[in-house]
C-alpha positions as CSV (number, residue, x, y, z in Angstrom):
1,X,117.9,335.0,163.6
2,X,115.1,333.1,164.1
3,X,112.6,334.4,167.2
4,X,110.2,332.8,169.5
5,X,107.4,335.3,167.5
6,X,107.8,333.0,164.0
7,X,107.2,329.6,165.8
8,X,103.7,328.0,166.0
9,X,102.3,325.0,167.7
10,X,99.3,323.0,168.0
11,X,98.9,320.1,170.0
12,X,96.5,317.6,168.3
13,X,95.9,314.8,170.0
14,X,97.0,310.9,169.7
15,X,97.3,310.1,166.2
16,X,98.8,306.3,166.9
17,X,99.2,303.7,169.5
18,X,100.9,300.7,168.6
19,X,101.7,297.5,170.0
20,X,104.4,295.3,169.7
21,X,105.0,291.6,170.6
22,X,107.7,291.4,173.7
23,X,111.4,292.0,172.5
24,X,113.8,289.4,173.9
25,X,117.4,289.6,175.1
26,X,119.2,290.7,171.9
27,X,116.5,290.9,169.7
28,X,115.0,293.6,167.5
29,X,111.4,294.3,167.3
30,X,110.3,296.5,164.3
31,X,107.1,298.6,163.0
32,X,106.3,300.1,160.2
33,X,103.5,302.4,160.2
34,X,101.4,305.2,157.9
35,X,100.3,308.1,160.9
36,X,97.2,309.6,159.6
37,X,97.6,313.5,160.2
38,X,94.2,315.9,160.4
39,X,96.0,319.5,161.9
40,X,95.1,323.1,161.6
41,X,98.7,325.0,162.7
42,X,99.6,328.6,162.1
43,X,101.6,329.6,159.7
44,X,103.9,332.4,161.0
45,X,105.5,333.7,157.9
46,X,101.7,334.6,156.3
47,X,99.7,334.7,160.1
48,X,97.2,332.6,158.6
49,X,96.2,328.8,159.9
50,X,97.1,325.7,157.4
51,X,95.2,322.6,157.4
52,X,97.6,319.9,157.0
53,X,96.2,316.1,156.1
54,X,97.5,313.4,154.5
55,X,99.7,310.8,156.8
56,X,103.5,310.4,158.2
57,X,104.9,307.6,157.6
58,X,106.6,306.0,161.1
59,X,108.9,303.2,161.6
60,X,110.5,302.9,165.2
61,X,112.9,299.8,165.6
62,X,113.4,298.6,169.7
63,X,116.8,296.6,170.2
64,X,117.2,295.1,173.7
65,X,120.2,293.5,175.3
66,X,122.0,293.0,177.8
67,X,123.3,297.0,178.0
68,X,119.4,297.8,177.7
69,X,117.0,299.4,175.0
70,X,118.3,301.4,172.0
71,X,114.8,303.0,170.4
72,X,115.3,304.2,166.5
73,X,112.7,306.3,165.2
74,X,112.2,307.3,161.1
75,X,109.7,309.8,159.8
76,X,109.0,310.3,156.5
77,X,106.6,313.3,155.8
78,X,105.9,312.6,151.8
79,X,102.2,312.2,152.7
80,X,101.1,315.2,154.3
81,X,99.3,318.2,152.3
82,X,98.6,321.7,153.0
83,X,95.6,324.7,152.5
84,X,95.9,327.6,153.8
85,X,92.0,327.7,155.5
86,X,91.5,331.3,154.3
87,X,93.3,331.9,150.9
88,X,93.4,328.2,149.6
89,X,97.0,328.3,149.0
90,X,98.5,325.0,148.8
91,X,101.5,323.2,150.4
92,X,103.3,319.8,150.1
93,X,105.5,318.4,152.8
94,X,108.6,316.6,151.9
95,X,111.7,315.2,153.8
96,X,113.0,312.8,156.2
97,X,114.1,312.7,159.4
98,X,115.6,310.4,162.2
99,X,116.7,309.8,166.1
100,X,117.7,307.8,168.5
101,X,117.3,306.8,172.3
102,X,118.7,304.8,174.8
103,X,117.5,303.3,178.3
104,X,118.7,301.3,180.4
105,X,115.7,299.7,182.1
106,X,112.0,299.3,180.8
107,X,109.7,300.6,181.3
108,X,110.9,303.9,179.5
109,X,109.5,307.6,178.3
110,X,111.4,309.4,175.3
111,X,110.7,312.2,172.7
112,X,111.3,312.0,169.4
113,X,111.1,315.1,166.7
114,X,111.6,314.6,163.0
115,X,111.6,317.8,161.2
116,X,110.2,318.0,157.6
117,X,109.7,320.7,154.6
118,X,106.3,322.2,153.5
119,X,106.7,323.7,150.3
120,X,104.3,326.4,149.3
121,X,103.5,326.6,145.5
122,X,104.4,329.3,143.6
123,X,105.0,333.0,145.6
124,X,103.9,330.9,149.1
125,X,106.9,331.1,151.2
126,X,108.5,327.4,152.1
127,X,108.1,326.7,155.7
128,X,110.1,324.0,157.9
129,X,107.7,322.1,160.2
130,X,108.8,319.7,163.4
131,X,106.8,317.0,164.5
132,X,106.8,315.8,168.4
133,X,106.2,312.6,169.3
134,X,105.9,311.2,173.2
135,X,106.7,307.7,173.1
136,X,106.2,305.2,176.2
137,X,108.1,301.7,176.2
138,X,106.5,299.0,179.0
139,X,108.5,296.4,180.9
140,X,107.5,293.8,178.3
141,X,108.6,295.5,175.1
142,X,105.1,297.1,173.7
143,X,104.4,300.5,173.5
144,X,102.8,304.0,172.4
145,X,103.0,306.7,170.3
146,X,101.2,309.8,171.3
147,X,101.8,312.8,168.6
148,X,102.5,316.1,171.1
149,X,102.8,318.9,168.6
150,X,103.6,320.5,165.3
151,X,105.7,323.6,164.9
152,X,105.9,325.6,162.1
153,X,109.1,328.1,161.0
154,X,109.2,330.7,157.9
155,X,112.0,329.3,156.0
């Protein structure tokens, strides 16, 4: 059973803001995106902080018609390294992830998550990290990607 005690956040900050060119009636607007990541979080199976760099790669696809705005969101975590700031352990993050949302009208605010591994190397336990995005749609098809938080669980 996982507990509340062996979750971790840290909020860090906007780490994109991207702009799109207005999506028409049944069209499809897509972006394709590296994310640079700079993050101390707290690793809760060893109760000491890792520095994760390196960058998530994003890719969010906006269809519009008639019905309204269906928002697709891909994360791929292959970028992103580990050290644990005390012991110098290392970690690699591997993994993708996807979702979905919908909205009738424009403008629009949704969250996406992609969840990701971090692998520690050699007797470093492997951990399963989520990545929280707040994402904000105007009338006329551009928006923003503001990263919220990353959570960490012993795996």
């Amino acid at each position: 059973m996982r507990s509340a005690l062996w979750k971790a956040a840290a909020t860090f900050g906007v780490l994109a803001a991207m702009s799109l060119a207005p999506v028409g009636a049944a069209e499809k607007q897509i972006v394709n995106d590296t994310v640079p990541v700079d993050v101390t979080v707290a690793n809760p199976c060893t109760n000491e902080d890792v520095h994760l760099t390196g960058s998530l790669h994003a890719v969010m696809t906006l269809k519009k018609s008639d019905k309204g705005t269906k928002a697709i969101t891909h994360f791929n975590a292959q970028g992103i390294q580990g050290e644990g700031v005390t012991s110098g352990k290392r970690y690699t993050a591997s993994g993708t992830d996807k979702g979905q949302a919908d909205a009738s009208t424009l403008p629009t605010d949704f969250v996406a998550s992609g969840r990701f591994r971090l692998n520690g190397q050699g007797a470093e336990p492997n951990l399963r990290g989520t990545v929280r995005l707040k994402v904000h749609v105007n009338a006329d098809g551009t928006y923003s990607i503001v990263t919220d938080t990353i959570v960490l669980e012993c795996r």
